[in-house]
C-alpha positions in Angstrom: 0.0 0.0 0.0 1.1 3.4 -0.8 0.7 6.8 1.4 -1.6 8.0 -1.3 -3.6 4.6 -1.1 -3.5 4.9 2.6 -5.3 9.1 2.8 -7.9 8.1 -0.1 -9.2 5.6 2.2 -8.8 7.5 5.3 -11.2 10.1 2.9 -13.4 7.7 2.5 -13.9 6.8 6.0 -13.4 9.8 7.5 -14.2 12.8 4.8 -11.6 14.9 3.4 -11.6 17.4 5.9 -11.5 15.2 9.2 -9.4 12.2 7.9 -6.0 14.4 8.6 -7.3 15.8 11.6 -7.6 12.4 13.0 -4.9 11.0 11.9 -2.8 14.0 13.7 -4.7 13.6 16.9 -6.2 10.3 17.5 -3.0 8.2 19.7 -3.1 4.1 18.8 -2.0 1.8 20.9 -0.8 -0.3 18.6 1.2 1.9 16.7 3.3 2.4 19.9 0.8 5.1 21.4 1.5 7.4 18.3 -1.3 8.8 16.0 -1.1 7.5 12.4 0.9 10.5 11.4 3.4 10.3 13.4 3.7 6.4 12.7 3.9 7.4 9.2 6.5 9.8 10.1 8.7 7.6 11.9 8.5 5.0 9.0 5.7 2.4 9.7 4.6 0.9 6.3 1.1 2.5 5.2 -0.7 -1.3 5.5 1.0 -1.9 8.8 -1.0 1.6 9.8 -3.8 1.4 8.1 -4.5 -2.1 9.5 -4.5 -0.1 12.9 -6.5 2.4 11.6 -9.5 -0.3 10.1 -9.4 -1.8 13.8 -10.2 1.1 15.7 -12.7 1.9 13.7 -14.1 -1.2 13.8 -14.4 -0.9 9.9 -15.3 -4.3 7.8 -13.1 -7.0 6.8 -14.1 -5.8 3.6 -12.0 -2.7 4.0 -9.1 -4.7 5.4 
């Protein structure tokens, strides 16, 4: 998965306007208490995130 991959479906989740805002403020546990940004940041793969991401919000395996 690319970054681009990764913020179209945080858009379609999320909406354009709130999907960064979450991402910059919304801690994970399982990105080693850092938001998606900053796992992003600091190198995490976009799937490795994004995986996080779909199980927080409890999205379908579908979206997976």
């Amino acid at each position: 998965m690319r970054h681009t991959e990764f913020w179209a479906r945080m858009e379609q989740h999320l909406g354009a306007s709130y999907a960064p805002v979450w991402a910059d403020q919304f801690v994970i546990g399982d990105l080693g208490h850092r938001t998606a940004a900053e796992a992003l940041d600091a190198g995490l793969e976009p799937k490795q995130v994004w995986r996080a991401v779909w199980q927080v919000l409890e999205l379908p395996v579908s979206e997976r």
